[in-house]
C-alpha positions in Angstrom: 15.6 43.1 18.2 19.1 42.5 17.2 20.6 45.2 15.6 23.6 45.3 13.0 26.6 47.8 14.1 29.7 49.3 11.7 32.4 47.5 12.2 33.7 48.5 16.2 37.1 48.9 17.3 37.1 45.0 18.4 36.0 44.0 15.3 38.3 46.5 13.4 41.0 44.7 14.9 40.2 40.7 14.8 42.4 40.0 12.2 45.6 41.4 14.1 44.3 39.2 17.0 44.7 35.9 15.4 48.0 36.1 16.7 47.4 37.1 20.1 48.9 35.1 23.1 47.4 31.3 23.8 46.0 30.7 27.4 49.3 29.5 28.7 51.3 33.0 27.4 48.7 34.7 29.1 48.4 33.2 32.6 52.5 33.4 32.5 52.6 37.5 31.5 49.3 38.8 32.7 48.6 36.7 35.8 52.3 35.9 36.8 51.3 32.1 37.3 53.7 29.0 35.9 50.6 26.7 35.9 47.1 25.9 35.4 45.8 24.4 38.5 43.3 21.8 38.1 40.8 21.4 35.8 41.2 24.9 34.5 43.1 24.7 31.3 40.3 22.0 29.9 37.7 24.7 31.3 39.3 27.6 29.8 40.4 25.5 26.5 36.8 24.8 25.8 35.4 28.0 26.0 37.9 29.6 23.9 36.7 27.2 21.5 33.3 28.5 21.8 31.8 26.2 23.9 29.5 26.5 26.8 30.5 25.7 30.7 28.9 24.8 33.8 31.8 24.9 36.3 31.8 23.8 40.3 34.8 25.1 41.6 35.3 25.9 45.2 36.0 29.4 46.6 39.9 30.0 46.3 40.5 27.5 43.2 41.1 30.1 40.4 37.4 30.0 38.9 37.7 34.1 37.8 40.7 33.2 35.6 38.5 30.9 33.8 36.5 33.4 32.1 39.4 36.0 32.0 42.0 34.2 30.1 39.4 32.9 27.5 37.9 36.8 27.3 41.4 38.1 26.9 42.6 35.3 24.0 38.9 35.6 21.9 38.6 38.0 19.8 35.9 41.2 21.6 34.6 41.9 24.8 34.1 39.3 27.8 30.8 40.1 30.1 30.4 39.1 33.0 27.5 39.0 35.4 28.4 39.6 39.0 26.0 39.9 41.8 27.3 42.8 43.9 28.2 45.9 42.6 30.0 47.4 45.9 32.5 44.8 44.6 32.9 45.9 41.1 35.0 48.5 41.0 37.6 46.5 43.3 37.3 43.2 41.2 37.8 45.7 37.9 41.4 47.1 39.8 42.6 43.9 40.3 42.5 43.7 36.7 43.6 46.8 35.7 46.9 46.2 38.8 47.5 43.6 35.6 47.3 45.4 32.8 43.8 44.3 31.8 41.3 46.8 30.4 38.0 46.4 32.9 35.4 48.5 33.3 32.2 48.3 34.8 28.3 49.8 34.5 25.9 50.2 37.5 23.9 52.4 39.4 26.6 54.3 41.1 27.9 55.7 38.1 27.1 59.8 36.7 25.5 59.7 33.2 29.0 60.9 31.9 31.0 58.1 34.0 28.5 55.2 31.9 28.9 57.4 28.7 32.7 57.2 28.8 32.4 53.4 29.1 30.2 52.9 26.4 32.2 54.6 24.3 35.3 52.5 25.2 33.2 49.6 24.2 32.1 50.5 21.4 36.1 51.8 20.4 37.4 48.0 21.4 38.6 49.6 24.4 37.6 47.1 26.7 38.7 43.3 27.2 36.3 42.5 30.2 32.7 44.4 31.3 31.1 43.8 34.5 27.4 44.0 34.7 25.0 43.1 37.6 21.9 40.5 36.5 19.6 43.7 36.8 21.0 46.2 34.4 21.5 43.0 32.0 17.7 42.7 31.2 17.1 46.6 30.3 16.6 46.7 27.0 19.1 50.2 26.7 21.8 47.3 28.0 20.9 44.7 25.5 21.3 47.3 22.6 24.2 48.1 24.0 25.8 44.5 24.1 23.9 44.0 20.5 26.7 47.2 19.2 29.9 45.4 19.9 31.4 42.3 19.5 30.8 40.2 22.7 33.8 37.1 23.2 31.8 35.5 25.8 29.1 35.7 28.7 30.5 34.8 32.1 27.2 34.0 35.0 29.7 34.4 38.0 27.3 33.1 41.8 25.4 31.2 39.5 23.3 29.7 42.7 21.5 32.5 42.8 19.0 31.2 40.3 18.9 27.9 42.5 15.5 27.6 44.5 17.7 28.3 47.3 18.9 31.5 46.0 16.8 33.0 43.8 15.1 35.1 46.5 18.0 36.8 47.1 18.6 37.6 42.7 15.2 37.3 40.9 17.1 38.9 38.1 19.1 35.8 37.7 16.0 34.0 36.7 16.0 36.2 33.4 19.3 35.3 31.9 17.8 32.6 29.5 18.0 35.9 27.3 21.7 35.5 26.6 21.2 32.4 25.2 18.1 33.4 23.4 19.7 36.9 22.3 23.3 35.6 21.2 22.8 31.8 20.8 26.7 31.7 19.0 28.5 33.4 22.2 29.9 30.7 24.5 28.6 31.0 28.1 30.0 30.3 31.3 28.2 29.6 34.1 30.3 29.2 37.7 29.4 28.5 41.4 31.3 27.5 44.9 28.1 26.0 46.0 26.1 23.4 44.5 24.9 20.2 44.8 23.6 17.6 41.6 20.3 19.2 41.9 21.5 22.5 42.3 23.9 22.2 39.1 20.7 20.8 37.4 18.5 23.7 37.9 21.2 26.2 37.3 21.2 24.0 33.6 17.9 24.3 33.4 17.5 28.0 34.3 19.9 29.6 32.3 19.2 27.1 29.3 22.7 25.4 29.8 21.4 21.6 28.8 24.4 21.8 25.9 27.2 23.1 28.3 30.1 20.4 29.5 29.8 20.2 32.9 33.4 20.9 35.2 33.2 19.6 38.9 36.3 20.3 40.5 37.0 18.9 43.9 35.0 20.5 46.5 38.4 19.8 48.8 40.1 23.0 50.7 42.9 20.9 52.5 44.2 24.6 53.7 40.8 24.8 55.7 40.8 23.3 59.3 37.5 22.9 60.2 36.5 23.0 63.8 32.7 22.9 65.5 32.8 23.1 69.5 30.2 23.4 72.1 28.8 27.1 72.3 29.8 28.0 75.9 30.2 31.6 76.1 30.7 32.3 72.5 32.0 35.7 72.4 34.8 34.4 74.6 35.3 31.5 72.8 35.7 33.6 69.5 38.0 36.5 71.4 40.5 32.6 72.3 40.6 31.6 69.1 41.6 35.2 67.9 43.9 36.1 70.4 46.3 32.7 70.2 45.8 32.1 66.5 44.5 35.1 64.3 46.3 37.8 66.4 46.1 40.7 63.4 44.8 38.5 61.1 41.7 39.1 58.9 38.5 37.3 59.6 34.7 37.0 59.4 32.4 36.1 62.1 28.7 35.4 60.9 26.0 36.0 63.7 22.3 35.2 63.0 20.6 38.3 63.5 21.4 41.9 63.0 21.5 42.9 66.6 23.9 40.1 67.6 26.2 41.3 65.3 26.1 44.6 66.9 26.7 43.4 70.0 29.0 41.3 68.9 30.9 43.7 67.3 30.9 46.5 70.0 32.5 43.3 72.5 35.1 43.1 70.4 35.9 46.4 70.1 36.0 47.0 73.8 38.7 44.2 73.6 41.0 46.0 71.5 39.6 43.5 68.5 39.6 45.5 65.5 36.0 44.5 64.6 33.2 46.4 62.2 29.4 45.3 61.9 27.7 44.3 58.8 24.4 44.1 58.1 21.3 45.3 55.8 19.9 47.4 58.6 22.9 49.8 58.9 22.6 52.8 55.9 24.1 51.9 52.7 27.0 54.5 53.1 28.1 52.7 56.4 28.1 49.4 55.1 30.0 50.8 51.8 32.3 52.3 54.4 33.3 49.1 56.4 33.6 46.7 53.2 36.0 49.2 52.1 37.8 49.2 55.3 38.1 45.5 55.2 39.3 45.3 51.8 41.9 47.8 52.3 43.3 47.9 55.8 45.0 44.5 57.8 44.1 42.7 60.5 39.9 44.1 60.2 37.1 41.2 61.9 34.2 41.6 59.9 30.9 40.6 62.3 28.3 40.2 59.7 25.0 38.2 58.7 25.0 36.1 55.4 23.9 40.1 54.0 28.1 40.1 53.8 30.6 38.1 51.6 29.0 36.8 48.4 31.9 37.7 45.3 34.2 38.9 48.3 37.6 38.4 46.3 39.7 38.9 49.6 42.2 35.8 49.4 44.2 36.4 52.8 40.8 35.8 55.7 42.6 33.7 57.8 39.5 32.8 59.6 35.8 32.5 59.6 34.0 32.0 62.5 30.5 31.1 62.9 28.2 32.2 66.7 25.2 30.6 65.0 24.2 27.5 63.5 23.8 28.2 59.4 20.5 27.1 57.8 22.1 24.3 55.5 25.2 23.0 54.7 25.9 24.7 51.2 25.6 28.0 52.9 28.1 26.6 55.7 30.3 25.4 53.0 29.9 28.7 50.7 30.8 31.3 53.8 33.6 29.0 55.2 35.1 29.4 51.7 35.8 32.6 52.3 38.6 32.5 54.1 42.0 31.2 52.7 41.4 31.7 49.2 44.8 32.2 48.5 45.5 28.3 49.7 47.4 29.4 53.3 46.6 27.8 56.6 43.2 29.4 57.9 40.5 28.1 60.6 36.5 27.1 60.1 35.1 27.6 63.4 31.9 27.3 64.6 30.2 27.7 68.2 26.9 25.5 68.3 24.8 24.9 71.1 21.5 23.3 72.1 19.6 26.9 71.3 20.7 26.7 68.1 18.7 23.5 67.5 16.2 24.9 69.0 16.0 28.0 67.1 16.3 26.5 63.9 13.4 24.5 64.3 11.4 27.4 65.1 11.8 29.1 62.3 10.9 26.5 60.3 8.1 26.0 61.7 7.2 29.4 61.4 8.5 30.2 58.0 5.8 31.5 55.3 6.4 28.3 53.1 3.8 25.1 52.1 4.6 21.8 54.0 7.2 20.6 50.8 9.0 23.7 52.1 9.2 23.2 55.2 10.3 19.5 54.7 13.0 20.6 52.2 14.1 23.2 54.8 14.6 20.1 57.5 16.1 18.2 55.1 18.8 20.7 55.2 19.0 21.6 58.5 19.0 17.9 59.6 22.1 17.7 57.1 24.1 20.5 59.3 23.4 18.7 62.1 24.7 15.6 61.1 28.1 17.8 60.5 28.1 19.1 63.7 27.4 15.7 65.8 29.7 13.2 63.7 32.1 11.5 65.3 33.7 10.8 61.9 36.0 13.0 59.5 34.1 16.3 59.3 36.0 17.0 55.7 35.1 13.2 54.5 31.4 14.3 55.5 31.4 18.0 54.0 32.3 16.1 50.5 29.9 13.4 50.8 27.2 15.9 50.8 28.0 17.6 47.4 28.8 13.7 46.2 32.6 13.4 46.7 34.7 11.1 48.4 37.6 11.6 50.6 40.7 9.4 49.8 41.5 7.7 52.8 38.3 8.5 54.7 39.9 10.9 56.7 41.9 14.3 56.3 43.9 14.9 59.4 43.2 18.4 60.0 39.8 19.0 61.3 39.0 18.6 65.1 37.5 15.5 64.5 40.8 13.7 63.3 43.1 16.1 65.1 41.1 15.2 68.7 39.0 11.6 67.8 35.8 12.1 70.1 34.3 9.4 72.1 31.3 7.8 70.8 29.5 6.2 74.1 25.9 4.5 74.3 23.7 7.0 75.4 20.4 4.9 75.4 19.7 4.8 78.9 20.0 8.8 79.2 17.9 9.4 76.4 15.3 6.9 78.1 15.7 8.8 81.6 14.8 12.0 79.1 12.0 10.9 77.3 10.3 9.1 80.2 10.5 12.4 81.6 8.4 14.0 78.7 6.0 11.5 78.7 5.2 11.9 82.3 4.2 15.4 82.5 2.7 14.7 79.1 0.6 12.1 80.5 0.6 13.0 84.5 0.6 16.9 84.4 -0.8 17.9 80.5 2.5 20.0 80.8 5.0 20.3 78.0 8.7 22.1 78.5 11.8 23.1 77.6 15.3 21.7 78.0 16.0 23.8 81.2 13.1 22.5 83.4 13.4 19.0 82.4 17.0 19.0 83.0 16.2 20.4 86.5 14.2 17.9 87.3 16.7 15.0 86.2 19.5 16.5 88.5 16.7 16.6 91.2 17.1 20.4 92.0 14.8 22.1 94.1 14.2 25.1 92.4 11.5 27.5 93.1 9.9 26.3 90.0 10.0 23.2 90.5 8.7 23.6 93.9 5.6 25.8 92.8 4.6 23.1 90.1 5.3 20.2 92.3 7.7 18.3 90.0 9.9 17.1 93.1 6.7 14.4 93.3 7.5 13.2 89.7 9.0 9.6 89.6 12.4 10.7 87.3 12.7 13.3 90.1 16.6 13.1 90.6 17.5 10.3 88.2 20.4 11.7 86.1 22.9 12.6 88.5 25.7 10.8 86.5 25.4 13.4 84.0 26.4 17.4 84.7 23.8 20.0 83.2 26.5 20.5 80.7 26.6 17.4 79.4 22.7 16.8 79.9 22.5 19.6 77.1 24.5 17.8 74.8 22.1 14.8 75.3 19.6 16.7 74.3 20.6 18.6 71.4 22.3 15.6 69.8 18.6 13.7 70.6 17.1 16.9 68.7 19.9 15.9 65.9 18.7 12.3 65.5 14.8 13.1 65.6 14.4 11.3 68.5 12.7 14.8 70.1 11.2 17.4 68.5 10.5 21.2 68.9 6.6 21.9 69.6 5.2 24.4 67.6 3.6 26.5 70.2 6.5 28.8 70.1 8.2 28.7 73.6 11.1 25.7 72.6 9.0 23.1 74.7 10.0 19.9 73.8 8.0 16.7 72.6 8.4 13.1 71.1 8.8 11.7 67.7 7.5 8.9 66.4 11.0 7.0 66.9 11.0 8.1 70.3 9.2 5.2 71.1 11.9 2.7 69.5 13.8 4.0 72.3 11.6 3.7 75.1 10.8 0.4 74.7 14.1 -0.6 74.2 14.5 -1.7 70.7 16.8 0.9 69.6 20.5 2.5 71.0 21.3 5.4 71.0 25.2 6.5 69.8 26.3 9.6 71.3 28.8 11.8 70.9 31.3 13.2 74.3 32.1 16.3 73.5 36.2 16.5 73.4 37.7 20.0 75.1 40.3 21.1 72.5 43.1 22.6 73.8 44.0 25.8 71.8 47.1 26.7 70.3 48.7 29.8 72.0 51.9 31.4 72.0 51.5 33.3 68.5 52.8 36.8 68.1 53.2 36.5 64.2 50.5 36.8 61.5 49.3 33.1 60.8 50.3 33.4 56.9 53.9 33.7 58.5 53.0 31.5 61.0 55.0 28.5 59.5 57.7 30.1 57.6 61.1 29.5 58.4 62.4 31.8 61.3 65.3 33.2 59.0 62.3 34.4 56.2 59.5 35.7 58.7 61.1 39.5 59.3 61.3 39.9 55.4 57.8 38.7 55.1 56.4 41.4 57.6 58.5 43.9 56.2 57.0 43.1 52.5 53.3 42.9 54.7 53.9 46.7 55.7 55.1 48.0 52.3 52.8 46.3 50.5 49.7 48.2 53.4 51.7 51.4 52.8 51.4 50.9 48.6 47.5 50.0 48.6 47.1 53.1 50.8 48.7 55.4 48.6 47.1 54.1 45.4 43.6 53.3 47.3 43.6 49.4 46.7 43.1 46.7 48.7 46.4 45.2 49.5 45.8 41.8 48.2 45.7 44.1 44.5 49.3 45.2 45.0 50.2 41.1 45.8 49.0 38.1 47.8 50.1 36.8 51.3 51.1 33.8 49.0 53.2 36.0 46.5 54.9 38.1 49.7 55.3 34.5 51.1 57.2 33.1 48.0 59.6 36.4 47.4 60.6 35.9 51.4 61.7 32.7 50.6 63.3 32.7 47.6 65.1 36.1 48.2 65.2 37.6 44.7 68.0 39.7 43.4 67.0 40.6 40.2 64.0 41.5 38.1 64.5 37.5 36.2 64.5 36.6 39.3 61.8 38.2 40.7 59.5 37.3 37.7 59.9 33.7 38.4 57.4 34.3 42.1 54.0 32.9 41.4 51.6 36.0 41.5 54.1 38.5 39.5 53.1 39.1 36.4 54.8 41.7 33.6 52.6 44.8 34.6 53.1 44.2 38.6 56.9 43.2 38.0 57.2 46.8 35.8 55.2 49.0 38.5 56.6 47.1 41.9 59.7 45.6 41.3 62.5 48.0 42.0 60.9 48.6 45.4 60.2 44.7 46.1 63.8 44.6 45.4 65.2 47.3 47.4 63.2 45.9 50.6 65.0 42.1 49.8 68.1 44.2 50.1 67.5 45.7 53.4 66.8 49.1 51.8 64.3 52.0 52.0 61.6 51.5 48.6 61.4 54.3 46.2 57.6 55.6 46.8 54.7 53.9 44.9 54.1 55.6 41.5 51.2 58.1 41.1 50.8 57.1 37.7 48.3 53.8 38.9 45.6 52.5 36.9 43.3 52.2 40.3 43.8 55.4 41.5 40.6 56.8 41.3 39.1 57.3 44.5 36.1 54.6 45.6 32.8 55.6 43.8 30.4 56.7 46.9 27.2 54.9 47.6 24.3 57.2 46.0 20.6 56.6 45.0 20.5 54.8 41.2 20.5 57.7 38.8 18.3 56.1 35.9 15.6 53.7 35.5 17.2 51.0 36.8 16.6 49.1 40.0 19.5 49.4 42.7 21.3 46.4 41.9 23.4 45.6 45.5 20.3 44.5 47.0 21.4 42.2 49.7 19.8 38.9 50.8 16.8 38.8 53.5 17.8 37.7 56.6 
């Protein structure tokens, strides 16, 4: 039941606020930004206006500013739901570095520490309140909300109520209540992932079939994307970091929890800086290392998908992937990650014929009916297609989500970087498949990749000594192919659903029904030579200095190592003290003064009043005053602890 409050502090002062700042006064003074970018200031102009948003806006393109600036220019307090709340605390700093009065409420909180909050609320104390979808549908929370004067509701990861997501969020499901509750406060629904029928049930889920739909481009032109034969993948990664990440800050995403210790411990023994994730390790741990990332330079995060989601780190230089994702909306969503701050940064991936295989074994072994399992294909067949095109990967990451490339072609993934060779594989494939069909039909023997392989190349091996397959007519028939590239034949046959994985759960290998197109000759088969890429080496700088101009790169990593010294003090992740980007503009402008200095995108009043005299003195060549204890993110990092009340821990992260 909604209840009728006295007049709060928010309300008490709505009349002074019709005064306040516009959206463009505040991205200038607050945020330090000249510009909207985008589709923003229509976003942001139509929810200050009261209306309700669905916005599609890819990781990186300013989609928290879009709920900010309206929360800050409406009169009373902006909520937003976020999904994890070991990220709270740091996305409320990054507001308060601004001069913006955050707070949060969650589990990890003393009775006293949520007291004090409320009681800011309820004085008009506080601008923007971050809840997660849990604590939102206990009805102490709803009388809460029901006290003060709300400007706006803001459903930040709004995939998670998706079919796709839900299972990691089932408290997503119940945010119809806002609507149903306060049907007058504008709502805001946002997401880095979605296709058309995504967006559709996220409209129909959270009662959003009024809301003006935003769809930004799903475009991150700073991204190179790059998917390569998995051939010793550990190496491979410890390549691309040592000749073009050296210090930087990354994510690698491994399958299952124990590859990611392993990975992780590998890494370490090569003097890679690297901390596992996952949602086996003990809450404190993994509190410990997302801290540790946030805070310190140069940390590798090896993680499974339990890692990332609202992860507001904008210099990640790189993410790297050891295992084939499930679809390509989670591909898309953890390759966002890095580069949010619109640098140069890598998508890698390492994919191999196992991968394939591994894929469709756990599909066929998954839990769900047989619509599931086809929807799950569906999806998986879509990554594939990623990985084996010979065509723009870029132009075929935005046709998924509906989008079109001008041109056709983007120039910087390794697909237009180093065109492959597309080359007529039918023969092969026939040499293959005759192969199954013979101990199919000859031997009422199935196998897997190695064994038939073995028997193409004609080697002797014990094995295929003991079972006699020397005696087999394809015996020795694909010598003009290595076991290398024999693989690829197979994997990319596995792409096209011209094989398939038997269900018996060993990876044996059987035919499709368009296996026998190929066989008898009626159909071709296109396939892709795998091009060796040669890396680029010879980097000893950081890659967001990487391209500056020789004269501005020692300023820059001077900046870099005040700015790590500054977040240390104040117990901030560095990116809350400035940006690569910002650092990166004040190297190359050179500012003398404070006007001057005000003019770099990314310094806004509050940081040009804490951090300009020492920004200054380091442009000069001379030693910065030290960082001010007087900070508004000084508090030291809440410590993971058991919830306290009746409500559910609400950082519950996503099965794997």
């Amino acid at each position: 039941m909604t209840t009728t409050a006295e007049p709060t502090g928010a309300e008490q002062t709505g009349a002074e606020q019709t005064s306040a700042p516009g959206p463009q006064q505040v991205l200038e003074r607050v945020f330090g930004y000249p510009a909207f970018r985008g589709e923003q200031q229509a976003i942001i102009e139509h929810v200050v206006a009261g209306g309700d948003a669905l916005v599609l806006m890819p990781t990186g393109g300013g989609k928290s500013l879009c709920y900010q600036i309206p929360a800050l220019v409406r009169e009373g307090v902006g909520v937003v739901i976020s999904p994890l709340i070991a990220l709270m605390k740091d996305q409320v700093d990054a507001l308060e570095a601004v001069g913006v009065r955050a707070a949060f409420l969650n589990s990890t909180q003393t009775p006293d520490e949520r007291r004090a909050v409320e009681q800011a609320l309820r004085a008009g104390e506080v601008d923007l309140l971050y809840l997660a979808p849990e604590r939102v549908t206990v009805p102490a929370t709803q009388e809460l909300l029901a006290s003060i004067r709300i400007a706006l509701f803001a459903i930040d990861e709004a995939h998670c109520v998706s079919q796709w997501g839900h299972d990691f969020r089932p408290d997503y499901l119940a945010l119809s209540v806002l609507h149903e509750r306060w049907p007058s406060i504008p709502r805001i629904a946002l997401t880095a992932t979605a296709t058309a029928a995504t967006a559709q049930e996220i409209v129909q889920r959270l009662d959003l079939g009024q809301a003006r739909r935003f769809v930004a481009s799903f475009d991150r032109p700073n991204i190179q994307y790059r998917i390569e034969p998995k051939n010793q993948p550990v190496q491979q990664l410890l390549q691309l970091i040592r000749t073009e990440h050296p210090g930087d800050a990354g994510i690698v995403y491994c399958l299952s929890r124990a590859s990611v210790e392993k990975t992780a411990a590998e890494l370490q023994a090569q003097g890679i800086p690297a901390l596992p994730y996952h949602a086996g390790l003990d809450a404190a741990v993994r509190a410990d290392h997302q801290s540790r990332f946030l805070r310190e330079d140069g940390i590798v995060m090896v993680a499974t998908i339990a890692f990332g989601m609202g992860i507001d780190k904008p210099d990640v230089r790189f993410v790297a992937h050891l295992d084939l994702p499930k679809s390509v909306e989670g591909y898309y969503q953890e390759t966002g990650r890095a580069g949010r701050d619109g640098l140069p940064s890598t998508a890698w991936l390492a994919y191999g014929l196992q991968d394939v295989v591994q894929q469709r074994q756990l599909i066929d072994k998954s839990e769900g009916d047989a619509a599931h399992k086809r929807r799950m294909s569906q999806l998986l067949d879509a990554m594939l297609a990623l990985c084996e095109t010979v065509e723009c990967r870029r132009a075929q990451l935005l046709a998924y989500f509906g989008q079109e490339l001008p041109g056709g072609r983007c120039g910087n993934c390794d697909t237009c970087l180093n065109p492959p060779e597309s080359w007529d594989g039918t023969v092969p494939a026939q040499k293959l498949l005759s192969t199954i069909v013979r101990l199919d039909r000859e031997r009422r023997q199935r196998y897997g990749a190695g064994q038939l392989i073995d028997i193409l190349l004609g080697k002797r091996t014990p094995r295929v000594e003991q079972l006699g397959h020397a005696d087999l007519a394809t015996f020795g028939i694909g010598t003009e192919l290595s076991d290398v590239e024999w693989r690829g034949v197979v994997r990319q046959l596995l792409a096209q659903g011209l094989l398939a994985v038997h269900g018996d759960g060993y990876g044996t290998l059987v035919l499709t029904e368009a296996s026998g197109t190929v066989l008898r000759g009626e159909r071709t088969v296109a396939l892709r030579r795998e091009v060796v890429r040669a890396s680029r080496s010879g980097r000893s700088r950081s890659a967001a200095a990487s391209d500056l101009p020789p004269a501005a790169a020692p300023l820059f990593e001077r900046l870099r190592a005040w700015r790590a010294a500054t977040a240390r003090a104040l117990g901030a992740p560095a990116y809350v003290v400035f940006a690569d980007a910002t650092l990166r503009g004040i190297a190359l402008t050179e500012p003398s003064t404070l006007d001057e200095l005000s003019q770099v995108s990314g310094v806004g009043a509050a940081k040009l009043e804490r951090f300009g005299d020492a920004v200054l003195a380091i442009v000069r060549g001379e030693e910065p005053p030290a960082p001010s204890e007087s900070t508004p993110f000084d508090e030291p990092a809440l410590a993971v602890e058991p919830p306290v009340d009746d409500v559910p821990p609400d950082d519950i992260p996503p099965a794997e």
